[in-house]
N, C-alpha and C positions, 0 to 999 in steps of 0.2 A: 330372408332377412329384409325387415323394410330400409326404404331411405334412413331414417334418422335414427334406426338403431346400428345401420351401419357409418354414421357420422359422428354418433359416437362411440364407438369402439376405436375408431382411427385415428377421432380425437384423444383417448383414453394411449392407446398405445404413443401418437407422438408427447406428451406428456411426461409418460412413463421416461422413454426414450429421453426426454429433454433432461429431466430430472437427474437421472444416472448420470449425465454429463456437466453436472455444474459440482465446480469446486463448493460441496456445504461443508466448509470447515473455515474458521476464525482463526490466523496463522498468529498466535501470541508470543511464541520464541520464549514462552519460561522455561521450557527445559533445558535452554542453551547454559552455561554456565557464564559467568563474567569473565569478559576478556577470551570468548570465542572468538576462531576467525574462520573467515568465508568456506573453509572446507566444512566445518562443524555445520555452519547455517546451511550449507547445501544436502549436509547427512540430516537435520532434524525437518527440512523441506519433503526429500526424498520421503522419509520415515511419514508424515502428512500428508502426501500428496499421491504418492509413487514415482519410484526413480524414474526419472526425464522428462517430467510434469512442468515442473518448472526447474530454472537454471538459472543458476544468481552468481553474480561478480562483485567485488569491491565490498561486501559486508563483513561488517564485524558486530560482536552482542555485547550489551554490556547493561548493569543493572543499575552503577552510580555514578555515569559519569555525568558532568555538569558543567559543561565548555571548560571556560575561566575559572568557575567559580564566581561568577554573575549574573547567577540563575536567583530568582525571588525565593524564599524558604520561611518555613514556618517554623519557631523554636530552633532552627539551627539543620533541618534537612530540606532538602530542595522540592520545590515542584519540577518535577521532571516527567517523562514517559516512564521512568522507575517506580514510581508513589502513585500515578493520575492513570484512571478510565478514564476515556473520554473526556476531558481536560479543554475546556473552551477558549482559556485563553492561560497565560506567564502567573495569573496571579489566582486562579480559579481555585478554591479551598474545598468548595465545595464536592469535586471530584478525588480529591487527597486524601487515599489508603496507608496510612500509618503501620495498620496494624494485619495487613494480607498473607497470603501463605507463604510468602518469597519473606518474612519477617519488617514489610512497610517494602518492598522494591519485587517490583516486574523484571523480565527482560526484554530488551529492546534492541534493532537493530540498527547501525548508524553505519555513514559512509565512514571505513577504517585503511582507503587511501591514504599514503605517506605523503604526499602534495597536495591536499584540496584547497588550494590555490590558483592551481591551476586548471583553467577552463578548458575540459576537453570535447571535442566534435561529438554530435550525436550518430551513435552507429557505434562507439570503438570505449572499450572500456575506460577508467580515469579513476584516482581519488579524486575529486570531487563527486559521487553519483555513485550510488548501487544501480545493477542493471541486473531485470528477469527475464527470462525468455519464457513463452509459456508456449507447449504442446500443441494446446489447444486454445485455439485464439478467446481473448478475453469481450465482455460486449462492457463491462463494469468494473470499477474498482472503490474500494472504501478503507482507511485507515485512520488513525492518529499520527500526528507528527510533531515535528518539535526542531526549531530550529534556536540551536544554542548561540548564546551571544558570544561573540569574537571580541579579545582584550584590546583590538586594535582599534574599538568603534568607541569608544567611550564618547569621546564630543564627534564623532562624523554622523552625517545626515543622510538621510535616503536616497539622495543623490549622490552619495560619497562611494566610490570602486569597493570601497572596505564594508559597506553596509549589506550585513546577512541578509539573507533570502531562500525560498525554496523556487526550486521549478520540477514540473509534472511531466514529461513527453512521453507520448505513445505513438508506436508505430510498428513496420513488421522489422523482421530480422532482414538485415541487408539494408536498409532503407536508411539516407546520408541525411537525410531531413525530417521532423516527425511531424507525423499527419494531424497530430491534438496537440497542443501545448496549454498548461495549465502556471500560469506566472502572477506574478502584483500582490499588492498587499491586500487587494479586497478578498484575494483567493487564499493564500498563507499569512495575514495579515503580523506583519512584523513592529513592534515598536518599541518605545523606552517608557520606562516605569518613575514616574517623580516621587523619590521617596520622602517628599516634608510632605504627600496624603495617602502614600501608602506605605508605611511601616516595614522597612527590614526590603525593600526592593530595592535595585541598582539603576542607572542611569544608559545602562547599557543595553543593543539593540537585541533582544530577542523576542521567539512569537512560539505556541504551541496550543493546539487544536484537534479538528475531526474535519476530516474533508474523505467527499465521494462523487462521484459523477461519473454519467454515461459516455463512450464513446461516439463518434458519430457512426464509428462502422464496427466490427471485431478487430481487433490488435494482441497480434502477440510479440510484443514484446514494448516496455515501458520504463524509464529513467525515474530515479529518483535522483535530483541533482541539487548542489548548492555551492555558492560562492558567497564568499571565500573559505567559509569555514567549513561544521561540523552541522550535519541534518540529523534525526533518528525519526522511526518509521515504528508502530505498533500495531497490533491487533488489523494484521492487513485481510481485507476480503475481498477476492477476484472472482468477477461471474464468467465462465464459461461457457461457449455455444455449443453446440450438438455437435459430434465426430462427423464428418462425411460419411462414413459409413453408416452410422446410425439412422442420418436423414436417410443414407437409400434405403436399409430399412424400414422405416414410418412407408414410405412409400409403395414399398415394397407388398407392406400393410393393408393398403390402402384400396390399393390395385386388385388387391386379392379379394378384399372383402366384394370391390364392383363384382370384381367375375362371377362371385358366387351368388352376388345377386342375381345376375344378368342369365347363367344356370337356372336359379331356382325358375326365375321366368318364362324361360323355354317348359321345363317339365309341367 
């Protein structure tokens, strides 16, 4: 076997190898029903992924809910993670499904915490924050989101305790501090809607989008957190690195193919 056909075979096999190990699935939550709670999200996880893939806390599913009731709407139904792909911003029409197989509504998953008020440490579960654990360490993540506006923010400003937000942290399991944080508005870009130029919108703070980005190393395990209210999270997609095991295989691979060069050489 020459050099470069055995470079690539080993190439060919870590490939292979890598591929088997990445999460290729687009986690939507439509077959949750409205007003799931975290056990259901954890069976329709399971059912996606395979049981102990990943492990989720504090979610619930739901197809219409809309904070307050201060979400921007068109004719009378909201733009939400319910109606909107990939929805770029509170007032986005353009992404707004009316008429999809859910009859105009998705399902989506949101921190369903009895206090998300209250700010809990990173590492320990909370209403505020859905938390994953994933198997197998992730290098990526991609989603929609949506952070509904709170009744409480009507005149308060971005510097007000009461003004909605999301934040992102990654890190591993056990870990009391997170290694990535993902925070601000230029990242979850939050704001209020002047309804005397835009029609049928409230005064109230909320923000709903697509955000994705790389880790700086693998992480398994990631917050999706918000104060003081109410986040939801859709069409989530986590990149997975290779099993340890797997890598010793490629290697394993690899090593074989030398020898049999290094064989053929001798004969």
């Amino acid at each position: 076997m020459s050099r470069k056909t055995a470079f690539i075979s080993a190439v060919s096999i870590a490939a292979a190898v890598s591929s088997a190990n990445v999460l290729a699935v687009t986690l939507d939550f439509n077959s949750l029903a409205d007003g799931a709670n975290n056990s259901a999200v954890q069976a329709y996880l399971d059912g996606k992924v395979g049981v102990g893939n990943i492990t989720v806390t504090g979610a619930g599913a739901s197809r219409y809910y809309a904070g307050d009731g201060f979400v921007y709407s068109i004719g009378g139904r909201y733009i939400t993670l319910g109606t909107t792909d990939g929805a770029t911003s509170p007032t986005d029409s353009t992404h707004f499904d009316p008429l999809n197989v859910n009859n105009g509504y998705d399902t989506f998953i949101y921190n369903a915490g009895s206090n998300p008020s209250t700010k809990s440490k990173f590492g320990t579960p909370g209403g505020d924050k859905i938390t994953m654990a994933f198997k197998i360490p992730i290098l990526s993540i991609s989603f929609d989101w949506e952070v509904f506006p709170n009744g409480d923010c009507g005149t308060c400003t971005s510097s007000s305790p009461n003004w909605p937000d999301f934040e992102l942290f990654a890190g591993m399991v056990g870990d009391t501090t997170p290694t990535d944080s993902f925070t601000g508005d230029t990242i979850f870009p939050v704001g209020k809607y002047d309804p005397a130029t835009k029609s049928g919108t409230s005064t109230y703070a909320q923000g709903l989008g697509t955000f994705s980005a790389n880790f700086s190393r693998p992480m398994n395990y990631v917050e999706f957190v918000d104060w003081p209210d109410r986040i939801g999270i859709d069409r989530l997609d986590p990149t997975t690195v290779p099993e340890p095991g797997s890598l010793l295989l490629v290697g394993i691979g690899i090593a074989g193919l030398g020898l049999r060069r290094k064989r053929g050489a001798a004969s």
